[in-house]
PABAPA-895841 format. One line per field, with one value per residue: residue number from 1; residue in three letters; chain; x, z, y of N, C-alpha, C in turn. Coordinates in Angstrom, 1 decimal. Layout:
residues N
i <- [NUM ...]
aa <- [ALA ...]
ch <- [A ...]
n_xx <- [X ...]
n_zz <- [Z ...]
n_yy <- [Y ...]
ca_xx <- [X ...]
ca_zz <- [Z ...]
ca_yy <- [Y ...]
c_xx <- [X ...]
c_zz <- [Z ...]
c_yy <- [Y ...]
//
This chain:
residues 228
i <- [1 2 3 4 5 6 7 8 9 10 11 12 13 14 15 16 17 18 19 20 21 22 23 24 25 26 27 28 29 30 31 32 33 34 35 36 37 38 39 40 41 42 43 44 45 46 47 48 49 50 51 52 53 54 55 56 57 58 59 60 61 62 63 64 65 66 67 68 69 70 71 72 73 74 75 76 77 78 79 80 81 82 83 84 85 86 87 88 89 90 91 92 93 94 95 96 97 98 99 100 101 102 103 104 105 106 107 108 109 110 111 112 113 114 115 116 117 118 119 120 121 122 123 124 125 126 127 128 129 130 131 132 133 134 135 136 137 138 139 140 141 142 143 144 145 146 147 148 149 150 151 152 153 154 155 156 157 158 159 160 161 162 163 164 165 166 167 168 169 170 171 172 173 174 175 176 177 178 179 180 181 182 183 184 185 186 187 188 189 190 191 192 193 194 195 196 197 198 199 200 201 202 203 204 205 206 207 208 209 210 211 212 213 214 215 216 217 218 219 220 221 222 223 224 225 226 227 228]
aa <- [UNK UNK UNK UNK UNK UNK UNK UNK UNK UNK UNK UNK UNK UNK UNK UNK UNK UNK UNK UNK UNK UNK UNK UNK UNK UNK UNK UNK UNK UNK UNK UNK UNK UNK UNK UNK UNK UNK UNK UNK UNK UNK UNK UNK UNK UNK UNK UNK UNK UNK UNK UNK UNK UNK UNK UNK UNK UNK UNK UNK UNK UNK UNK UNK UNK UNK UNK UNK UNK UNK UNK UNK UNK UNK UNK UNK UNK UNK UNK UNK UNK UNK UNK UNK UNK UNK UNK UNK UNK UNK UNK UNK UNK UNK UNK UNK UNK UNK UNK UNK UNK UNK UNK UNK UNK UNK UNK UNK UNK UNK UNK UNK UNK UNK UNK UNK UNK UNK UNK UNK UNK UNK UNK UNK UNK UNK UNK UNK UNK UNK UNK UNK UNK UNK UNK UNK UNK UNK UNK UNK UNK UNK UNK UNK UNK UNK UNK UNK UNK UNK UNK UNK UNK UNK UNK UNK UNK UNK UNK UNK UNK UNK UNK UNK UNK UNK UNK UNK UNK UNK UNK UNK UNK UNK UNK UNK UNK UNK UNK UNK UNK UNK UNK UNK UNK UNK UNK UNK UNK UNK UNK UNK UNK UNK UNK UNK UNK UNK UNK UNK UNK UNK UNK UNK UNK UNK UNK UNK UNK UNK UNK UNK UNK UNK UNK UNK UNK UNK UNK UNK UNK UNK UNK UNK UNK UNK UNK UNK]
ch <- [A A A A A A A A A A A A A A A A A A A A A A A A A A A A A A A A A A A A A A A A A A A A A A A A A A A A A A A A A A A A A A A A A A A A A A A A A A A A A A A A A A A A A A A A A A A A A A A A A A A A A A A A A A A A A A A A A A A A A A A A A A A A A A A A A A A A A A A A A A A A A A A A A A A A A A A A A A A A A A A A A A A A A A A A A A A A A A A A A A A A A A A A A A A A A A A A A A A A A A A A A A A A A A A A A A A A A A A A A A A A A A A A A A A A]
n_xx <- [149.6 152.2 152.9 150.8 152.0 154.2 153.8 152.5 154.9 156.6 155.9 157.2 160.0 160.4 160.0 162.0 164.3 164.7 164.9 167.1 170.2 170.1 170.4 168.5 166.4 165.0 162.9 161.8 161.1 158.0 155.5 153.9 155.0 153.8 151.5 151.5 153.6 151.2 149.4 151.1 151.7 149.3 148.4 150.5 150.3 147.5 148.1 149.7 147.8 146.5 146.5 146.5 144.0 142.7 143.3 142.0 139.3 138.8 138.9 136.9 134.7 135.0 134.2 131.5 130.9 131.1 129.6 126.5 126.9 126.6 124.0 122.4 122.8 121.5 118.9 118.1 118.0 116.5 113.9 113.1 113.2 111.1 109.0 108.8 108.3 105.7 104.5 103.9 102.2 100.3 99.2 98.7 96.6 94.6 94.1 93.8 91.1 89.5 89.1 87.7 85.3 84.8 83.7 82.0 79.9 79.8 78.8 75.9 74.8 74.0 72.0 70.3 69.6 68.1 66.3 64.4 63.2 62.1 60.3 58.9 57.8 56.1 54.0 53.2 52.0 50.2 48.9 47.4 45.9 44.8 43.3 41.9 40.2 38.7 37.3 35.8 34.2 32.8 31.9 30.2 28.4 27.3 25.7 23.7 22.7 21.8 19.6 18.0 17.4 16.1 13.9 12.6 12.4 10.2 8.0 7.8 7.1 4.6 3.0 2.7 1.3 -0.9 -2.2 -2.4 -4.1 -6.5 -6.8 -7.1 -9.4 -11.4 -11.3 -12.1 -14.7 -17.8 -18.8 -21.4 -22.8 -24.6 -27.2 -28.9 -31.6 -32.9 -34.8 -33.8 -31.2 -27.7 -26.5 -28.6 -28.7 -26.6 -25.6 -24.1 -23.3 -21.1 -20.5 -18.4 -18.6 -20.0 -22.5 -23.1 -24.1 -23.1 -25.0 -26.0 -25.5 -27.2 -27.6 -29.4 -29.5 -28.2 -28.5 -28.5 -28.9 -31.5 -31.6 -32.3 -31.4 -29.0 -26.1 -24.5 -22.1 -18.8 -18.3 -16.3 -13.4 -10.4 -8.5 -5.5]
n_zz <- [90.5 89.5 91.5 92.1 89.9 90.3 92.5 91.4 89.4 91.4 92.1 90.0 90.2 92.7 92.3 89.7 91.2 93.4 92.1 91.1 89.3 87.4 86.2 83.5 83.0 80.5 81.0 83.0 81.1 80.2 78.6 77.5 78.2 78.4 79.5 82.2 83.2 82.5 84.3 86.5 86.3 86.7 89.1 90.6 90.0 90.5 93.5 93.7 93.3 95.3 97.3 96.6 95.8 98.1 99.0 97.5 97.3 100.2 100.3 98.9 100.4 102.8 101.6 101.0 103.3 104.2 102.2 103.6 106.2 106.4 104.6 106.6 108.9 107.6 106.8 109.5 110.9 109.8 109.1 111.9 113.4 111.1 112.1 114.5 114.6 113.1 114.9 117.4 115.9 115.0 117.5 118.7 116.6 117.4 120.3 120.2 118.7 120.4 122.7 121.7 120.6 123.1 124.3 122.7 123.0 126.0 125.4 124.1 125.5 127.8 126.2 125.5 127.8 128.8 127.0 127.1 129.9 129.4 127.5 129.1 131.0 129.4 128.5 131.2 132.0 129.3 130.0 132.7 132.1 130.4 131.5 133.3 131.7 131.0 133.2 133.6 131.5 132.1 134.6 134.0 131.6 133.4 135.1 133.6 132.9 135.5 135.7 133.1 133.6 135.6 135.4 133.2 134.9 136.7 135.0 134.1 136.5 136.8 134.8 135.3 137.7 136.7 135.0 136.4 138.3 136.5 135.2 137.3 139.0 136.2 136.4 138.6 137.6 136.6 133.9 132.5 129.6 126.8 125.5 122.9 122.8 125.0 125.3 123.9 124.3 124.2 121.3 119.7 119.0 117.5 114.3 112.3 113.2 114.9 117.3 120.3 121.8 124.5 124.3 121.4 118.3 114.7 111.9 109.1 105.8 103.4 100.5 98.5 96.0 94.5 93.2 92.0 87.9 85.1 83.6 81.2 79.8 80.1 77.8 75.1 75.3 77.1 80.7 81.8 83.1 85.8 84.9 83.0]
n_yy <- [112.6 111.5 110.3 108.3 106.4 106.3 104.1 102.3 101.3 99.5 97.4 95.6 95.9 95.6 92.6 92.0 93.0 90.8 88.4 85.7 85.1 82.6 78.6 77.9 75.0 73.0 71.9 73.2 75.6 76.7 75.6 77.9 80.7 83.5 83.5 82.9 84.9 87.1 86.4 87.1 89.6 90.5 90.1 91.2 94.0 94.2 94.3 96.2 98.2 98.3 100.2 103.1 102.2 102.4 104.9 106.8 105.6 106.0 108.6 109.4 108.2 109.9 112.2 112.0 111.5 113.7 115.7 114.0 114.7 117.2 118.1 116.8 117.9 120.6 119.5 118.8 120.9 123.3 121.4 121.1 123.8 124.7 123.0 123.8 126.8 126.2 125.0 126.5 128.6 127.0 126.2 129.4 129.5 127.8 128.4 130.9 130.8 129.4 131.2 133.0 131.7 130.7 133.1 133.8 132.3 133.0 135.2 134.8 133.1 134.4 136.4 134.3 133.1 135.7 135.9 133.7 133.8 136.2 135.1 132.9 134.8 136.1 133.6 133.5 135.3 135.9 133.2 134.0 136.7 135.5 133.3 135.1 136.8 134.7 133.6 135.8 135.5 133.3 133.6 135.6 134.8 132.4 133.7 134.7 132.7 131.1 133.1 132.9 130.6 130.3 132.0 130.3 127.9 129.2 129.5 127.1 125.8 127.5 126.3 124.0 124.1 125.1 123.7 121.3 122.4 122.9 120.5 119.0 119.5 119.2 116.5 115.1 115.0 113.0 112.4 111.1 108.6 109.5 108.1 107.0 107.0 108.7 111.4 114.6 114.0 114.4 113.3 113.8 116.6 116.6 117.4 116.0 113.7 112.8 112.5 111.0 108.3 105.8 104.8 106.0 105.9 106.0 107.3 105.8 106.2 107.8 106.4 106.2 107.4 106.3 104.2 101.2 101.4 100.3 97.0 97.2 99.5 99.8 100.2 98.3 98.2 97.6 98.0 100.5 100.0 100.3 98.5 97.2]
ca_xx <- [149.5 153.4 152.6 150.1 152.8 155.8 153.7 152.2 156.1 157.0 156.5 157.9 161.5 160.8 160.3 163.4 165.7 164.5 165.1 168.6 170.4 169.7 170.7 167.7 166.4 164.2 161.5 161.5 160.7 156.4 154.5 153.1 155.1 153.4 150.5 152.5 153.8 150.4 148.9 152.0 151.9 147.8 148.3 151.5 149.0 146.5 148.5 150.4 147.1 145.4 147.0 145.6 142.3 142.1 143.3 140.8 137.9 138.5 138.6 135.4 134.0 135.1 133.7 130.3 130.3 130.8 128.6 125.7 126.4 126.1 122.8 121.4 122.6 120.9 117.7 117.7 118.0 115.4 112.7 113.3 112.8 109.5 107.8 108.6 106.9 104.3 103.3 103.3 101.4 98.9 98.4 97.8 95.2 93.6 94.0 92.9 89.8 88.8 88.8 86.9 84.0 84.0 83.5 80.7 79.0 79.2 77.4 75.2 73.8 72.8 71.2 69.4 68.9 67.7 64.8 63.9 62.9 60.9 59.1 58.8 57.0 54.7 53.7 52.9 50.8 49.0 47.8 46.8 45.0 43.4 41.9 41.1 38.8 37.4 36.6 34.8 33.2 32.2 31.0 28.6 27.3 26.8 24.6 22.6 21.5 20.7 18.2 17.2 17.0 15.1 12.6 11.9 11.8 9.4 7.5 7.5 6.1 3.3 2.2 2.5 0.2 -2.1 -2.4 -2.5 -5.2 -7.8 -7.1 -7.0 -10.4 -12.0 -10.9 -12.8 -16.1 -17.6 -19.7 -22.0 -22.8 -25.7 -27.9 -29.9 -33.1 -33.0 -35.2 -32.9 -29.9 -26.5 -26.7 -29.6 -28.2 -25.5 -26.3 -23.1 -23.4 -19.5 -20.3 -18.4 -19.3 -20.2 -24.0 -23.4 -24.2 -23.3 -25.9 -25.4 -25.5 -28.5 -27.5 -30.5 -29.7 -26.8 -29.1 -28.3 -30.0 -31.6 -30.5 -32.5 -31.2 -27.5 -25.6 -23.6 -20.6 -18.3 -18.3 -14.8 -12.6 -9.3 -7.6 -5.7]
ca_zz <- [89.5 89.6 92.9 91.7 89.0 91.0 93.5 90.3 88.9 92.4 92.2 89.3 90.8 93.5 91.3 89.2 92.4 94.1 90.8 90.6 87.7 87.8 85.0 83.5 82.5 79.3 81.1 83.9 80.7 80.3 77.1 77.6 79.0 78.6 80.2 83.6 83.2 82.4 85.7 87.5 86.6 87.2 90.8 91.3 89.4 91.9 94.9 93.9 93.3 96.7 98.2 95.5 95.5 99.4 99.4 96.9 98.2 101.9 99.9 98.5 101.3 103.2 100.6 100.9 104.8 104.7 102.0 104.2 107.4 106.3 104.1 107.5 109.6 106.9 107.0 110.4 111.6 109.2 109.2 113.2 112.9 110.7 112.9 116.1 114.5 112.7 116.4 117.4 114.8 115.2 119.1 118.8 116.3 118.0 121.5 119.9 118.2 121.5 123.1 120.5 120.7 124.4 124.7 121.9 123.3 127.1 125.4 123.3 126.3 128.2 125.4 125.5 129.4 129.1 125.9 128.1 131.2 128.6 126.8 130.1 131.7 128.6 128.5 132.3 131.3 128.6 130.9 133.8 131.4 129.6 132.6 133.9 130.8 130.5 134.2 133.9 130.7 132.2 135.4 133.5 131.4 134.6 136.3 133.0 132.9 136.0 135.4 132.5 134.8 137.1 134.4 132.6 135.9 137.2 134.0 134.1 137.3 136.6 133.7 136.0 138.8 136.3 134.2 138.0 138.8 135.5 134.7 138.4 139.0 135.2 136.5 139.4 137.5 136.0 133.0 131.7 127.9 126.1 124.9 121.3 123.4 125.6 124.9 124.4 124.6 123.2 120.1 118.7 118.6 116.3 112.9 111.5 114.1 115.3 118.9 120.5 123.5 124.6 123.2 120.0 117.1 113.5 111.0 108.1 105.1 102.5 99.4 97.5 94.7 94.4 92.8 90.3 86.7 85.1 82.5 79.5 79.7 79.7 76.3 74.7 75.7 78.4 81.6 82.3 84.2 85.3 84.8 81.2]
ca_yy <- [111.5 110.7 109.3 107.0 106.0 105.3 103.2 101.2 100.3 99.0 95.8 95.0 96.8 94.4 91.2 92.1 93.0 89.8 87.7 85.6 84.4 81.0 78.1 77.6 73.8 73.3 71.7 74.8 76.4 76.7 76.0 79.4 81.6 84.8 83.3 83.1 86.4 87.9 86.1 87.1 91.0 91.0 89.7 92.4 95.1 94.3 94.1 97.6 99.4 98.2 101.3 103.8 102.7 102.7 106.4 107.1 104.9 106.8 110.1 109.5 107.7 111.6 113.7 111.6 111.5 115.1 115.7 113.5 115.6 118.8 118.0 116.1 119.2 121.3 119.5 118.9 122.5 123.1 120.8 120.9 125.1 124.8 122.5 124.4 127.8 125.4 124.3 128.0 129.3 126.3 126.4 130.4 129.9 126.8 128.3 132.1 130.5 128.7 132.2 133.8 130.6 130.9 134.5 134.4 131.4 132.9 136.7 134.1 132.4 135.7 136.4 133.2 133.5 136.9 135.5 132.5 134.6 137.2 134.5 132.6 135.8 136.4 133.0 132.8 136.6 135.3 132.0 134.9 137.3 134.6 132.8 136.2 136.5 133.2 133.5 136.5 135.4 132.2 133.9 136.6 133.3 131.2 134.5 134.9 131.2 131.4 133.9 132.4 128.8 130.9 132.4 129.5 127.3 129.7 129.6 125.8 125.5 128.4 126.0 122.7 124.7 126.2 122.7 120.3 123.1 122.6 118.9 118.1 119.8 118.4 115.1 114.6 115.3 112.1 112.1 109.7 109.0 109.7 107.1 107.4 106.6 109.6 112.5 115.7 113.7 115.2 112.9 114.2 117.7 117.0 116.9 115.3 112.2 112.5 113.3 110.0 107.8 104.6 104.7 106.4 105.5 106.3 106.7 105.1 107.8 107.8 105.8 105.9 108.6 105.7 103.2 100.7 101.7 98.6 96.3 97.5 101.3 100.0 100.0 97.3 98.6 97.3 99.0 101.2 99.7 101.0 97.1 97.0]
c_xx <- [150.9 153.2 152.4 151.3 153.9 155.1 153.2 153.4 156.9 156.9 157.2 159.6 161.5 160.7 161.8 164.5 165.9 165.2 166.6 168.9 170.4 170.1 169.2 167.5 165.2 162.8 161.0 160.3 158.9 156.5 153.8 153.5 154.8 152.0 150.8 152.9 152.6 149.7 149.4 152.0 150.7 147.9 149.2 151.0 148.4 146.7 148.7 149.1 145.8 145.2 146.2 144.2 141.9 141.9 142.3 139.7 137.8 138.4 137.4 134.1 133.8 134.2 131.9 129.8 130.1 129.7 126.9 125.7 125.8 124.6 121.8 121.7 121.8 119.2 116.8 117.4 116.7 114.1 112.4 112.6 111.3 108.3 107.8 107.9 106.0 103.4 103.5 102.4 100.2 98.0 97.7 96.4 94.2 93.1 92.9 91.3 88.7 88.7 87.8 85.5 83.9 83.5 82.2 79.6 78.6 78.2 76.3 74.3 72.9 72.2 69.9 68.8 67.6 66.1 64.0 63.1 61.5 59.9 58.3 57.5 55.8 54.0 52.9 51.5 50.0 48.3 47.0 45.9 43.8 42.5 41.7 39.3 37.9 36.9 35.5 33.8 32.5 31.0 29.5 27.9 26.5 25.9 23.5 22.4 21.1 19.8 17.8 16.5 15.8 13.3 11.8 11.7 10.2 7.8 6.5 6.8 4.9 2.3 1.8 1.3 -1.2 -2.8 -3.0 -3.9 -6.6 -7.9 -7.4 -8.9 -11.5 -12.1 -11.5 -14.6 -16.5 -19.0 -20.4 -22.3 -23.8 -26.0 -28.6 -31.6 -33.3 -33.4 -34.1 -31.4 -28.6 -26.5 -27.8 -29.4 -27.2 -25.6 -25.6 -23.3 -21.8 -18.8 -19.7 -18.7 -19.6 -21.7 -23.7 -22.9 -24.0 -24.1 -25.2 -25.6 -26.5 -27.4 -28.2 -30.4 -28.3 -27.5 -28.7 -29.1 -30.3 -31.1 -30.5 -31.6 -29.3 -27.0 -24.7 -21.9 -19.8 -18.2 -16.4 -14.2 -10.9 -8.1 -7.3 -6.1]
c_zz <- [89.4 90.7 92.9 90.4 89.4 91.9 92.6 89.9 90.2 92.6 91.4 89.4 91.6 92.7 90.9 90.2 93.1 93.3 91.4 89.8 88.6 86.5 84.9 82.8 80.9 79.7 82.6 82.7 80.3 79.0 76.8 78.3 79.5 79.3 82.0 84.1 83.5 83.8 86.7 87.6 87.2 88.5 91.5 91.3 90.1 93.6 94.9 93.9 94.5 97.3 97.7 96.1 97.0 99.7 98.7 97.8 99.7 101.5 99.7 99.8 102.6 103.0 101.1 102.4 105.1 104.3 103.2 105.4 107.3 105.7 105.8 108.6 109.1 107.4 108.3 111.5 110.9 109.3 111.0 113.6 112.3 111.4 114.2 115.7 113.9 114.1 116.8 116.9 115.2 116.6 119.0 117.6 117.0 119.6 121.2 119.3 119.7 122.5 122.5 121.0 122.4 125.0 124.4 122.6 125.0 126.4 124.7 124.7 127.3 127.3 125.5 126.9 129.1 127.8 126.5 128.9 130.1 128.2 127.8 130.7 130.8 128.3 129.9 132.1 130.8 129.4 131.9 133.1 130.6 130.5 133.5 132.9 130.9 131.7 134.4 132.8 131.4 133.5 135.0 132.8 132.3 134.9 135.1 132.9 134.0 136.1 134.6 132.7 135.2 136.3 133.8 133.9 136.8 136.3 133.7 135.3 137.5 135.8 134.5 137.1 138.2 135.7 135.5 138.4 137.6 135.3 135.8 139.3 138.0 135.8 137.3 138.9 136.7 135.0 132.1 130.3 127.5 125.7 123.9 122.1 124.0 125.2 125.2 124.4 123.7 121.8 119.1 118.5 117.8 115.2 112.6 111.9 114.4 116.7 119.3 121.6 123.6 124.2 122.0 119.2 116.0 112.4 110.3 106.6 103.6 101.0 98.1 95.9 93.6 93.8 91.8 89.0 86.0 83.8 81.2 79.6 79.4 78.3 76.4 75.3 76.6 79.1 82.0 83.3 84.3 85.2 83.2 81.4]
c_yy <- [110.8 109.7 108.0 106.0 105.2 104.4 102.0 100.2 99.9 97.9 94.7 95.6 95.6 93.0 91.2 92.3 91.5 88.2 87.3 85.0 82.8 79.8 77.2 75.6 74.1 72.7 72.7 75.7 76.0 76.8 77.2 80.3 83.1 85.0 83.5 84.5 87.2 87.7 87.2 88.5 91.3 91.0 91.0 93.0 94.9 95.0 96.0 98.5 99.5 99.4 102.4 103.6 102.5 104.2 107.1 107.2 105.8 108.1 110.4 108.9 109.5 112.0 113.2 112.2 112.9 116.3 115.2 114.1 116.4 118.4 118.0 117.5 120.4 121.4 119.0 120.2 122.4 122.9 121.5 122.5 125.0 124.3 123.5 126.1 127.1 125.7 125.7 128.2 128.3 126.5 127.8 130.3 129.1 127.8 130.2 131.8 130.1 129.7 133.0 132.5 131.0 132.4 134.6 133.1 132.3 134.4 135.9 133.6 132.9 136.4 135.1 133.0 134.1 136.7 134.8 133.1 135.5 136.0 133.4 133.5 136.1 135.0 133.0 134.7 136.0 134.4 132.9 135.5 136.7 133.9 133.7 136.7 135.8 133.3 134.5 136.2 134.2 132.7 135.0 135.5 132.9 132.3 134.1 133.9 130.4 131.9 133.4 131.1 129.5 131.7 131.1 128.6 127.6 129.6 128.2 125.6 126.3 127.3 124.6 122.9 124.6 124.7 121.6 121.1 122.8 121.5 117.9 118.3 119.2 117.0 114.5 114.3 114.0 112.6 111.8 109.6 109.0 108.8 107.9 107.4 107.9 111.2 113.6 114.9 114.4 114.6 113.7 115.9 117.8 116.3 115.8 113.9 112.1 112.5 111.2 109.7 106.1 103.9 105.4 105.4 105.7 106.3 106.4 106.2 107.1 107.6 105.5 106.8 107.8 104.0 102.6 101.3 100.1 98.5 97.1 98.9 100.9 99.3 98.6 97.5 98.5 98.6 99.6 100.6 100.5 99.7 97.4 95.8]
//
């Protein structure tokens, strides 16, 4: 602190040494002389404490720089350190997980092979067993309808023979129709008169018991009708 003291009153040592007596005039002298002065010591004051506040200012400017290394060597070690086990620590889990997935995917997929192939093989079974069935069911069908073809075919042409044999024989025979005139003829044997033919005749049916009654015997009374 003296330091700073003796280099503050230095330039007024130098002012006053430099100074010579001089015979002063009255218009040398200033309307304000302590204005001059006050200028005159500010500017020396300045000058003398240039020095000071350099050695300061570079002390502090030090302290900071040395401060701001160490910090930045601090958090450069540091940071620099956490990332480099971060990226460790990350790659083993990424690169351990991607061992672990490919292991379980390749036992996963002989697994899935090995299902494929089974359900594969019982699928191509079932198709074999099943059109082993249906073939023999369709072949015992197809015999029995043959035989039943072969019965009823047989059956049908017994009835075509038997039917071609009586209608083909009837058919040749021709004969003629009875006339009403003809003693003995078929007409006059059947009571009803229904026998048909190209002479018959229908009687006409006895109406007589179907007589009107006459006027006198009927009453005043309208006859029934079924008209309202």
């Amino acid at each position: 602190m003296k330091k700073y003291i003796a280099l503050a009153a230095l330039p007024l040592l130098v002012v006053s040494c430099s100074t010579t007596p001089s015979k002063l005039k009255l218009s040398d002298i200033s309307e304000r002389p302590s204005q001059d002065a006050a200028q005159f010591s500010e500017a020396k004051l300045n000058e003398g404490m240039s020095y000071p506040t350099r050695v300061v200012d570079q002390s502090a400017t030090s302290s900071l720089d040395v401060t701001e290394d160490s910090a930045g060597l601090a958090s450069g070690f540091g940071t620099r350190q956490v990332r480099n086990f971060t990226n460790i620590g990350m790659r083993s889990t990424s690169r351990g997980s991607h061992i672990v997935r490919k292991e379980a995917n390749r036992y996963a997929e002989t697994v899935y092979d090995v299902g494929d192939q089974g359900t594969q093989i019982l699928r191509d079974e079932s198709v074999a067993y099943t059109g082993l069935v249906n073939n023999g069911t369709e072949r015992v069908l197809h015999a029995g309808g043959t035989a039943v073809c072969g019965v009823m075919t047989a059956y049908s042409n017994t009835m075509e023979s038997t039917t071609r044999g009586i209608f083909g024989g009837l058919l040749r025979c021709v004969v003629r129709d009875t006339k009403p005139y003809m003693v003995g003829s078929l007409n006059d044997t059947v009571v009803d008169n229904t026998m048909p033919g190209a002479g018959w005749r229908k009687r006409l049916p006895d109406l007589s018991s179907y007589a009107p009654a006459p006027a006198a015997a009927t009453s005043g009374k309208a006859v029934y009708t079924s008209a309202k």
